[in-house]
N, C-alpha and C positions, 0 to 999 in steps of 0.2 A: 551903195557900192555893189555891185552885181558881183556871181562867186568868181569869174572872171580875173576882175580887176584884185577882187582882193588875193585871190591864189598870186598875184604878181608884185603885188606888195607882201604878200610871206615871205615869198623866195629871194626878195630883195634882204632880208632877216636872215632868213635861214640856214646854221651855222652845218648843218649838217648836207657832208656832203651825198649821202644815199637819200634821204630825204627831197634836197634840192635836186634829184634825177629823177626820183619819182613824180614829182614837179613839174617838171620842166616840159616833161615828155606827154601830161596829163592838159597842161598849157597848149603847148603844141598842138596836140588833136583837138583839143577844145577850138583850135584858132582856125584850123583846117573844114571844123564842122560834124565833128565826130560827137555825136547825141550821145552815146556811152560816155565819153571822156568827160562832157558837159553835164551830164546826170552826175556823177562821181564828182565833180567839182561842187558842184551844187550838196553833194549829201556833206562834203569836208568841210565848206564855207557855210554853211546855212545854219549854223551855230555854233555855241563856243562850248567843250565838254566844263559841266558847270563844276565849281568848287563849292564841294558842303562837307557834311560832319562826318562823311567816308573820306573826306580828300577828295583828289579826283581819281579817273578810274574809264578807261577806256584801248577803244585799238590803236596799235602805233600805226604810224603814217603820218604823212605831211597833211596839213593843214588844222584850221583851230578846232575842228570836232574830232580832232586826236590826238594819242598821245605822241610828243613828239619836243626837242630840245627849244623850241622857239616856246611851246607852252610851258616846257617846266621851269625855263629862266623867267618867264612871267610871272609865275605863280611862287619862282623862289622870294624875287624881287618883291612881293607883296606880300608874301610873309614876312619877310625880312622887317621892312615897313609896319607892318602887325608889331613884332616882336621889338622892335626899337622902343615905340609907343608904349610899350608894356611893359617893358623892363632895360629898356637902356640901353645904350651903345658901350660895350662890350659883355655883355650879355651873351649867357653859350648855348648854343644851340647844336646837336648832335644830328649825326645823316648814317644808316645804315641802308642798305641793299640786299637782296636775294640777287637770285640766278636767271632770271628774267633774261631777255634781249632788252641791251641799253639799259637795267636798272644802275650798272659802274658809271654809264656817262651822264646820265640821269643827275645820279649820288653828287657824285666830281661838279658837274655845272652849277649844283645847289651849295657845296661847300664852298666853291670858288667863290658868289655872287653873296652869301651871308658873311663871309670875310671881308668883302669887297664893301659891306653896307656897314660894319663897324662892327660885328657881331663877332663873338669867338666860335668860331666853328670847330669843330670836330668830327673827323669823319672814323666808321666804326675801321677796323685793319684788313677786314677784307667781308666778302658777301658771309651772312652769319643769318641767321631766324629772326624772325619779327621781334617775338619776345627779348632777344637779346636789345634791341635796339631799345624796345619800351623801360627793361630796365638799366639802360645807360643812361637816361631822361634826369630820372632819380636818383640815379647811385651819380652821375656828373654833378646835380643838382643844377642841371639845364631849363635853361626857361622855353624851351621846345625842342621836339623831335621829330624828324621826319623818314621815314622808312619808304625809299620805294620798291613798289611790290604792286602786284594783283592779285596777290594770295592764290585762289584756288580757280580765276577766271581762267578761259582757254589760251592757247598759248598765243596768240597775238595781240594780247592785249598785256597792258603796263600801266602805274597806279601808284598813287604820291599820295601816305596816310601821314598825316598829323599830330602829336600828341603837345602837352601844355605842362607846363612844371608848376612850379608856385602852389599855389592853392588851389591847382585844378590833379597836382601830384600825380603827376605822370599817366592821366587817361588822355585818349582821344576829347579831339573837340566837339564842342557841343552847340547848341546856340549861346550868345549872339554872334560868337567868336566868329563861325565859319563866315556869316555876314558880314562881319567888317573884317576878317583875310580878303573874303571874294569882291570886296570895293577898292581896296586897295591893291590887288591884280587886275581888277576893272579897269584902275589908271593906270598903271605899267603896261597894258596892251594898247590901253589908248593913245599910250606916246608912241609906240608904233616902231620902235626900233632895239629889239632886244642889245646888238652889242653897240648902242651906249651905255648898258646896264652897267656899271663897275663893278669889277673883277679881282680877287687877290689870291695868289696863291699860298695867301699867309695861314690859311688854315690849316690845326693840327692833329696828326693818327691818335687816335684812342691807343695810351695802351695796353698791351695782351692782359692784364690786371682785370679789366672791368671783363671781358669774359670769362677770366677764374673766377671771379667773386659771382656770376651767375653763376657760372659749372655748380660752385660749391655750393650755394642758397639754395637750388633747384635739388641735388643730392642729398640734402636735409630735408625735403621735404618727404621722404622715407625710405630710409637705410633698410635697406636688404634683407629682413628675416631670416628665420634657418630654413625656412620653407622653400626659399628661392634656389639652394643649391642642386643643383642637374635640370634647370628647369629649361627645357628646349622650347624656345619663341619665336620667331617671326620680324621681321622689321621694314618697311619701307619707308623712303624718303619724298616718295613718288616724284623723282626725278628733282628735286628741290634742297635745300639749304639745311638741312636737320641733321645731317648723319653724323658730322664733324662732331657736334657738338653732345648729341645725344651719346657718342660711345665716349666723349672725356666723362660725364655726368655718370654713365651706370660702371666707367670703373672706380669713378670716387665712392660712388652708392654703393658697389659691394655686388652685384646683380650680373649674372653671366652674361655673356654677349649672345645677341641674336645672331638667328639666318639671318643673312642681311636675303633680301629681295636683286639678288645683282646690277639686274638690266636695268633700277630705274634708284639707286643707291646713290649716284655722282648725279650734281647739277649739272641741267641741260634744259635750256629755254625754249628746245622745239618740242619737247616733252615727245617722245617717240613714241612710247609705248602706249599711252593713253590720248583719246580724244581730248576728253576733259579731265585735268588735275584733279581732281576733286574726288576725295573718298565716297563720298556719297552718289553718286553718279554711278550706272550700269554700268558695271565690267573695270572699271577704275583701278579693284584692288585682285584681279582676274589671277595676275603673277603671282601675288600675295598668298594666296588660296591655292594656287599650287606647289608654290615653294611648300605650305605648311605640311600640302597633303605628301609631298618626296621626303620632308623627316619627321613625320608623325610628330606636327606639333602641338603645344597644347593651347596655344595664344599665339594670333595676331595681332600687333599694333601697327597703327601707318599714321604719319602725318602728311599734312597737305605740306603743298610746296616752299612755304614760308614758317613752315612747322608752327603755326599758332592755332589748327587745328588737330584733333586726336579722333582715327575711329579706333574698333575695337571689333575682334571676330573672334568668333569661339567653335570649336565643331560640333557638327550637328549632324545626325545622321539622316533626319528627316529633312533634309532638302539636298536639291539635287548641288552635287558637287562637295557635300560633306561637311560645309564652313557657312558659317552665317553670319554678316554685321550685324552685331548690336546698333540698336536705334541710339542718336541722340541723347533722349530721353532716358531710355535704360542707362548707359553711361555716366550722366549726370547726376540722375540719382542716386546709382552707387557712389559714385563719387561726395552727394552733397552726405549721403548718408554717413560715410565715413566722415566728413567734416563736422556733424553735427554730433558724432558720439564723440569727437578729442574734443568739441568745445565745452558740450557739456561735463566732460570730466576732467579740465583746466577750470581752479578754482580762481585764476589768476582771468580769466575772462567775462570780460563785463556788458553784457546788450550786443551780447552777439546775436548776431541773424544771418539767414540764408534768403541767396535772391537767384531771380532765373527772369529770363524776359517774359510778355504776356505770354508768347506763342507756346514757353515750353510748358514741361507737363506740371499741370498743379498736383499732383503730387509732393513735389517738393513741398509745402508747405505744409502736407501732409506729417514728412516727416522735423517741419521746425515747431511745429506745433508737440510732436511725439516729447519732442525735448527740454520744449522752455526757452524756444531761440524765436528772436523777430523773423518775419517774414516780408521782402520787398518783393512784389512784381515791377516789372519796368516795363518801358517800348524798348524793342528791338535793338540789338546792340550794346556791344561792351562799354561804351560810352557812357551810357544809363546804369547798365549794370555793374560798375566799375564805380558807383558815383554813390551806390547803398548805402544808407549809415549803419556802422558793424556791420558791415560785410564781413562774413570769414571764407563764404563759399560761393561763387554764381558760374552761372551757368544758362549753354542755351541750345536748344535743340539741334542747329546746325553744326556740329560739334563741335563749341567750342564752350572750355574750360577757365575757369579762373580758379584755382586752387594755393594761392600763395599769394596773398594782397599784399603781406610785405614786401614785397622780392619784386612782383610784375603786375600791373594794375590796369592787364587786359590779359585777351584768354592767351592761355600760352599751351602750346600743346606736347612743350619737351615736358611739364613740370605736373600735367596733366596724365603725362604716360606715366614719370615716375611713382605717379600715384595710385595710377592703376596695376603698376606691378607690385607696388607693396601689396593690396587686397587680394593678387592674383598667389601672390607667394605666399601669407598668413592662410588662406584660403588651403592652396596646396600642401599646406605642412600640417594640415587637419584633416587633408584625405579627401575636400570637398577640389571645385572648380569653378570658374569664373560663373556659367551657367545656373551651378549651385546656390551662387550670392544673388543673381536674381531672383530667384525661388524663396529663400528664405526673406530678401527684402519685400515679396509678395505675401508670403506670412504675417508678415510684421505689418504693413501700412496697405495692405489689401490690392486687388487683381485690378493692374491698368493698361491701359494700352495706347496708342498714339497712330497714327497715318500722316501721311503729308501729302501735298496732290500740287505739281510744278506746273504750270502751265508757261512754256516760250512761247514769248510773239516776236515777228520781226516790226511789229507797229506797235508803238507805246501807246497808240491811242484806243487799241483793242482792251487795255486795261481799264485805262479810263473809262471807257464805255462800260465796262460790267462792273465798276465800284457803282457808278453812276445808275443804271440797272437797281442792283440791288439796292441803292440805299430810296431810289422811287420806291422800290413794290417788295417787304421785306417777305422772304417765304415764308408763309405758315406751315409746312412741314418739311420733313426733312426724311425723303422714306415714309414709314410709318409711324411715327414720333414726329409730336407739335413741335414747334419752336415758341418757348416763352417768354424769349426775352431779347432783342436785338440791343446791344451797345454800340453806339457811334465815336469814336475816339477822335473825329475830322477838327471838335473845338476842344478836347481833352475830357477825360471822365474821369473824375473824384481825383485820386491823387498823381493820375497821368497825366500827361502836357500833351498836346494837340496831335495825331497822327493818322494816316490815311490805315485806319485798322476798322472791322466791322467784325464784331465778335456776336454770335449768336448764339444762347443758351438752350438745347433742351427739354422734355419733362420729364426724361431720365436722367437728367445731370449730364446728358453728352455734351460737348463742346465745339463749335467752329468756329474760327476764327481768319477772317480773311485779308489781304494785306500787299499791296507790290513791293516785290524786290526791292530793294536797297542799292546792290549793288551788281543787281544781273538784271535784264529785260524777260522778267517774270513775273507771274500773277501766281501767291503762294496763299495756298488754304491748310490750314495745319487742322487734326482732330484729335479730340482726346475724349476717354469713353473710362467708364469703372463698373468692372461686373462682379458677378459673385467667386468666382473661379478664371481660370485661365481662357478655361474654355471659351467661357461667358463670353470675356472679354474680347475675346479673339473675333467671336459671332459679330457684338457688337458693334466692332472697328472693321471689320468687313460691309456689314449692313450700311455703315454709315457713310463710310468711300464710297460704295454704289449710288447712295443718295445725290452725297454732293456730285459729284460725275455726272450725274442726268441732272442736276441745276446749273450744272455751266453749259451743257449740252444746250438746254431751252436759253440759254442768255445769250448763247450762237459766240 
């Protein structure tokens, strides 16, 4: 079927009526002989955005290589189908939403068509955080969940994440699952006409209960010190889903209210003020940084748009602008570190461990080792990371949080902050500062440091080419330092399972690790480095960024 014919059989589907305009009018020129309109047909038709262990996850727009109500009733309808198989006809399955464009009609077409298939649906009461939805999974005792979102992608893009109840207790899916979802949407597109799908509007609203009972669980994960009182903070929502929910949480917790960040505080799917959502991303948290520096504050926190991410900023007078993000890594480790001193001094805890994905910083193990706690690394992903045995703490460089496995058993980044304003308020009420806890955490488990290096392509096959690259001709140095040791993880290595990662050691113990995006069209190299001092370290993780830089440079 040429992209053509099949744009005409979508439209003949397609319930939406801005969709079918963008369509129509794309047809039209394509029919007239407009090579623009017939390229564009060709990029929407020329594949289907696939379903894996992210969901799916792309730009909206008509056609099947986007996001759009013709694919999500496919993909409800195959879930549905999954989840029959799995657990039975009336079996409950829960649907939250963020603040996206179309995540409400998205949500609504998926509760309809799970109701419609025998399934008891429930849809969350209004747009609320990821985390919220992961722990409704659990706390409903649903045998799946579906939250649409694109988290932290730019703002034209929309995204249908998955979670599994049962014995998978409320993570993200993993293999083999996403494989037999995506054959079972394989056949609902193959019948080729979304509304014969059945429909019901028997499905029922969650009620306001399951988000007290996170408010509350999440506010125990630490109560307010005396440290915390006058403490002037910072807050962004980055135009996303967080806000509601984070200020019920820090009045229960006891914790003053932030500056809020105004201009990007209420949900807004065109995200105005930022390019990309994304805390990590240049100039992201730009407002943030200034709000801080108009009331001399002493802490930044922001979440991303679906708040299952947390950064963190502290002031600094050595760089320009006066406010620095914490890395990832820093974060995490304060974070794991704090989890590994309650575990170790909980005598009621048994095979506890701390986990973090390959990429992040092995340090954490550092500090499970300091304590007498397991250590897991995984592959990428809360999925993995979520799936630890004793887990109490994971964590991953991209900043995301797991600090409460009870409660939400993926990263959550309301429950994440709460946890960093406990250390920030105990900290404060001893006269120290955020800044300060990294100092003495470099004390204790010695001087590290990390880099990341993003590379966008608009051709995915630019990737491929330089996995492929490297894994013919591995470097022998790296800068001035050998490499002695490449790991291939493409059939899995020792207790990992199979993944497109190429990890190279070293013969100072540095680290690279290289890997594409998951969920963005990037080629990511992470680095991690251990020196004697700050200093050291700092040399180090500079040296070694300029390296790989001139090795991607030669692989063109």
């Amino acid at each position: 079927m040429s992209a053509l014919e099949a744009a005409r059989a979508w439209l003949a589907q397609d319930p939406d009526g801005d969709t079918r305009a963008e369509l129509r009018d794309l047809i039209d020129r394509a029919e007239e002989g407009d090579a623009a309109a017939s390229a564009d047909l060709d990029d929407r038709f020329a594949a289907r955005l696939a379903f894996g262990t992210a969901g799916l996850r792309g730009r909206l727009g008509a056609g099947s290589n986007r996001m759009n109500r013709v694919l999500v009733a496919q993909a409800a309808a195959g879930l549905a189908a999954y989840v029959l198989e799995r657990a039975g006809e009336g079996a409950t399955i829960v649907v939250g939403y963020d603040g996206r464009r179309n995540s409400d009609v998205f949500a609504r077409d998926s509760a309809e068509i799970f109701a419609g298939a025998g399934l008891h649906a429930v849809l969350l009461p209004r747009l609320l955080p990821t985390p919220v939805l992961a722990f409704a999974v659990r706390h409903l005792r649903a045998a799946a969940g579906v939250m649409v979102t694109a988290s932290h992608n730019p703002p034209d893009d929309n995204g249908y994440k998955v979670y599994l109840g049962g014995d998978d207790d409320g993570s993200q899916i993993v293999a083999p699952a996403d494989a037999e979802i995506a054959a079972h949407i394989a056949r609902v597109a193959d019948a080729g006409d979304v509304g014969a799908i059945p429909r019901s509007f028997g499905y029922a609203t969650a009620p306001e209960s399951v988000v007290e009972e996170y408010v509350a669980a999440t506010a125990a994960v630490a109560p307010a010190p005396a440290g915390a009182d006058g403490m002037t903070w910072v807050y962004t929502a980055m135009h996303g889903v967080g806000a509601e929910t984070v200020r019920r949480i820090l009045e229960v917790a006891g914790y003053p209210a932030p500056v809020e960040v105004a201009a990007q505080i209420e949900p807004d799917g065109a995200f105005p003020t930022v390019s990309f959502p994304n805390p990590e991303e240049p100039g992201a948290m730009d407002l943030s940084f200034e709000t801080a520096r108009e009331v001399g504050a002493e802490l930044v926190i922001a979440n991303d748009p679906d708040a299952d991410r947390l950064a963190v900023a502290v002031p600094d007078a050595s760089v320009d602008g006066g406010w620095r993000r914490l890395t990832g890594n820093q974060v995490g480790l304060l974070l794991g570190w704090r989890a590994a001193r309650e575990a170790a001094a909980d005598e009621r805890v048994e095979g506890a461990s701390l986990a973090s994905s390959l990429v992040s910083s092995p340090a954490l193990q550092t500090v499970a080792d300091h304590y007498g706690l397991g250590f897991h690394a995984t592959l990428t992903g809360f999925k993995w990371i979520s799936r630890a045995p004793g887990m109490v703490f994971g964590f991953e460089e991209a900043l995301g949080y797991l600090v409460n496995p009870g409660t939400v058993r993926d990263k959550d980044g309301i429950s994440a902050a709460v946890a960093m304003l406990g250390m920030a308020a105990e900290a404060r009420g001893r006269g120290a500062s955020v800044a300060d806890l990294w100092t003495e955490f470099s004390d204790a488990f010695g001087h590290v440091d990390s880099d990341q290096i993003s590379v966008r392509v608009d051709d995915l096959s630019v990737i491929g080419r330089i996995m492929t690259a490297l894994r013919a001709a591995h470097p022998e140095r790296l800068g001035e330092v050998a490499v002695t040791q490449v790991d291939d993880l493409i059939e899995g290595h020792g207790d990992l399972p199979p993944g497109d990662v190429l990890r190279l050691w070293l013969e100072d113990g540095s680290r690279v690790i290289v890997r594409p995006s998951g969920t963005e069209p990037k080629l990511k190299l992470y680095l991690d480095v251990r020196g004697d001092s700050a200093d050291d370290a700092s040399a180090r993780i500079t040296a070694l960024t300029a390296a790989a830089r001139a090795l991607l440079d030669d692989l063109g």
